[in-house]
N, C-alpha and C positions, 0 to 999 in steps of 0.2 A: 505090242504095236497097236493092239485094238482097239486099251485104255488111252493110247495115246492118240490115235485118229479123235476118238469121243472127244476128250478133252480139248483139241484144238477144235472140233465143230463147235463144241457147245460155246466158246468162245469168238468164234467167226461169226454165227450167227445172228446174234446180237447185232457184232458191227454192221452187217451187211444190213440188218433192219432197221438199224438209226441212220445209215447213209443214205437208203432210200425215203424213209418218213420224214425225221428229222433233218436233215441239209435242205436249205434253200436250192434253188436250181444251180447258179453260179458256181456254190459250193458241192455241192453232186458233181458238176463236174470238172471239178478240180479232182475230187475221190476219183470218180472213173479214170483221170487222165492220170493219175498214181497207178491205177490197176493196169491201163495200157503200157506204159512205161517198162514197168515190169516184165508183163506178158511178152512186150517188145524185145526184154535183156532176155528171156529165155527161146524165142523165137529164133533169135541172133546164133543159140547155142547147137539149135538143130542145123543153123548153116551153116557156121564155123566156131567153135568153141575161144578162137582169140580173138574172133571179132565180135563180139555177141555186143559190147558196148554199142561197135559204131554202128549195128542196128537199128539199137535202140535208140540213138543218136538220129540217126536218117528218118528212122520210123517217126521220131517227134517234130522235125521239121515240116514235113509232110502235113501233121496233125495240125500243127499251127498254122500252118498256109490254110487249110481248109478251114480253121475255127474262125481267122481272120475273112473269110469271106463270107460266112456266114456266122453273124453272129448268132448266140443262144436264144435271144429272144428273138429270133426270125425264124427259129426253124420252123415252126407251125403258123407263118405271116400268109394268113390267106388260102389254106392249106399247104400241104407240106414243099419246103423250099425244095425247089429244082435240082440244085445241089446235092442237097443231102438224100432226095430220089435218087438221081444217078449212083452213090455211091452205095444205096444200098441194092440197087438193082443190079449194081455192075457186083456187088458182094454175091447175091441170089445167083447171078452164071457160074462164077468163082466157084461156089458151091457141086453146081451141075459138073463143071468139068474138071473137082477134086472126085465126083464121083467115078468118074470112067478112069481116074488114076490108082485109085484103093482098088478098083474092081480089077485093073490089070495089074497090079504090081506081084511079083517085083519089075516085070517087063520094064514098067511104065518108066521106074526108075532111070534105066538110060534115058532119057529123055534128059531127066533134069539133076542128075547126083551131080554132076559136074559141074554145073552153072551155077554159080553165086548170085547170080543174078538175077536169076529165073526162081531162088530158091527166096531172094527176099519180096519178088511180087510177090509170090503166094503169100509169106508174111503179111505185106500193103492189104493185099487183097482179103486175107484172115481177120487183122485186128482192125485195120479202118473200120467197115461199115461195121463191126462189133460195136467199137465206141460211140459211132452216131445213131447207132440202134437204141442202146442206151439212154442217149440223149432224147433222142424222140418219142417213145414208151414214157419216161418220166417227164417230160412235157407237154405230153397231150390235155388236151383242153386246162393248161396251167394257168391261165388267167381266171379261167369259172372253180376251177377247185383243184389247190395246191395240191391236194390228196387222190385224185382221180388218176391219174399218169404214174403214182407211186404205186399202188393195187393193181394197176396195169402191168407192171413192171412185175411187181409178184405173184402176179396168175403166171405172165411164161415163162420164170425161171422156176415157178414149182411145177410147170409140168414138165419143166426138163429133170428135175428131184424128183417126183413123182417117177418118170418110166426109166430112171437111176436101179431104185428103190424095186416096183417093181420086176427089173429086167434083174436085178441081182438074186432075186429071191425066185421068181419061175423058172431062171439058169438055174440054177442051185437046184431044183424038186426035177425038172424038166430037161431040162436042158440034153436034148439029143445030136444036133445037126448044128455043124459050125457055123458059124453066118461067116466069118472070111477070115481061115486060120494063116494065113500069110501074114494078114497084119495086125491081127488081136486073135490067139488061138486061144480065148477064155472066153470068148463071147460068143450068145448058140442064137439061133434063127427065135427057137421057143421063147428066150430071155428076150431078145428084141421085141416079142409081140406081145409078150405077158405085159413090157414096160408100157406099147403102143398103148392096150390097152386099160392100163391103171391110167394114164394120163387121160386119154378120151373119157373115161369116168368122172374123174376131176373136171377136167371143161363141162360134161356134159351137165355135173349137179351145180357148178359157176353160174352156166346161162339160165337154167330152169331157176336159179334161187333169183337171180336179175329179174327174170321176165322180161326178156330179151323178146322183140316181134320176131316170126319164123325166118325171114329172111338173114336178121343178124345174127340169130343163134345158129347158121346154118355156113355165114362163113366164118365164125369163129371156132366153130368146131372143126371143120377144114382147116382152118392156119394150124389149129394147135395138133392136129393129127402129122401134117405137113413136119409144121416145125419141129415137132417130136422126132419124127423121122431124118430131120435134117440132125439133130443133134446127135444123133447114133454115127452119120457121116462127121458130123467134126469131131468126138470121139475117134473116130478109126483112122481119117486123117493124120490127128497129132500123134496115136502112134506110130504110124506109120512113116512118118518124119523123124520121129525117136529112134525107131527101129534102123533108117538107114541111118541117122548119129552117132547109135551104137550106145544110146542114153535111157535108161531106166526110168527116171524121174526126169522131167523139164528140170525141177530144181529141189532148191531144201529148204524155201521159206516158210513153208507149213509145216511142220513138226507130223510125221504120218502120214503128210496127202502129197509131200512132193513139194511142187512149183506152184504159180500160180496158173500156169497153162493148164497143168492138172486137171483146175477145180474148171475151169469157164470153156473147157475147148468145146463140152456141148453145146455154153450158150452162145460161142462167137458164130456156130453156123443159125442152131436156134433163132435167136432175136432179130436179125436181117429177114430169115425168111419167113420169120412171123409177121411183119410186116409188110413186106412185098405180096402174101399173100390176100392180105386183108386190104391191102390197096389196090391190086388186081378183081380181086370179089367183086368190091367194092362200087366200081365202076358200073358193074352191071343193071 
């Protein structure tokens, strides 16, 4: 199973560097709108395993109504489109109040095992602002430099790799105290902070190599601490959606890793509130 994880990273990887460098923006998000697609077929499975299609079905309508109001090159028209704020800000609450549900569950569950309805907002509310997160990281300042918004895009999915990597290996040496065995009993408080802190490392040698002025090195160190933390919550979320499923894997399109919910459930909370933090800063 191990050779077999490596072998599909070592070939995801790759992909995942030429969609971000090499795609034009257009075509970027066309890739993403494949990844959401998907992510939506497996979303569908945690709410009902015969309808996992017309999820993804609804989940696309949805997509398109918003792509059609905003088009791509307007997301950054003046600063960031109003729209596409709201959806990640309304993604950023989404986040807060998936937290008070991981933290009470299974309680929390009566609330929402039963509603299908209530089961594919969270969905809406999971992978929308995921994807227009996407969008905005890789189009930042895209008219001054096609490449700025790409490098963006991969400072914060490596720090969500980053405190992957190290929260596996501090769990592993460390690891004493559950962080929330209800909904992921392999995951320790130690591993969470050993990961917090390899990523803050990372940010922290980003901005010094930048020379970033103190103010900006100071909220981007903050988003990516934030964000880091948030991606531990969308982790625990999606199993915790597995776990009432009754499903092991989202899916089996990665050879070793599962679904694609798998691979991204850190970055679909990551990437929203790496932004909303840094536009909150920002202000100041």
């Amino acid at each position: 199973m191990l050779k077999l994880r490596i072998i599909t990273a070592l070939c995801l990887i790759p992909l995942v560097l030429a969609a971000i460098f090499l795609l034009p923006l257009p075509f970027f998000a066309l890739f993403a709108t494949g990844v959401f697609l998907l992510a939506g077929r497996e979303w569908g499975r945690f709410i009902d395993v015969r309808k996992a299609n017309v999820v993804m079905v609804s989940l696309a309508l949805v997509l398109i109504a918003l792509m059609a109001s905003v088009p791509i090159a307007q997301i950054w028209a003046a600063g960031l489109h109003p729209w596409v704020a709201t959806v990640l800000y309304g993604g950023a609450l989404w986040w807060l109040l998936a937290l008070g549900l991981v933290l009470a569950y299974p309680r929390s569950a009566a609330l929402w095992r039963d509603h299908l309805w209530l089961k594919a907002l969270f969905a809406l509310m999971s992978l929308i602002p995921f994807f227009w997160a996407l969008l905005v990281l890789r189009s930042y300042q895209y008219e001054q430099n096609p490449y700025f918004g790409a490098w963006l895009l991969l400072f914060v999915m490596s720090l969500v790799w980053a405190a992957d990597t190290g929260a596996y290996f501090v769990g592993k040496a460390m690891g004493r105290h559950k962080l929330c065995p209800r909904v992921s009993p392999g995951k320790t408080i130690e591993g969470m902070l050993g990961g917090v802190a390899v990523a803050s490392l990372l940010a922290l040698v980003v901005t010094q190599a930048l020379g970033l002025p103190w103010r900006e090195s100071g909220v981007l160190l903050l988003a990516s601490v934030v964000a880091v933390f948030a991606s531990v919550l969308g982790d625990l979320v999606e199993s915790m959606f597995k776990r009432e499923a009754g499903i092991k894997d989202s899916g089996q399109i990665l050879p070793g890793h599962g679904g694609i919910m798998d691979r991204i459930d850190s970055l679909t909370a990551a990437l929203p509130v790496f932004i909303v933090v840094v536009q909150l800063m920002g202000r100041g």
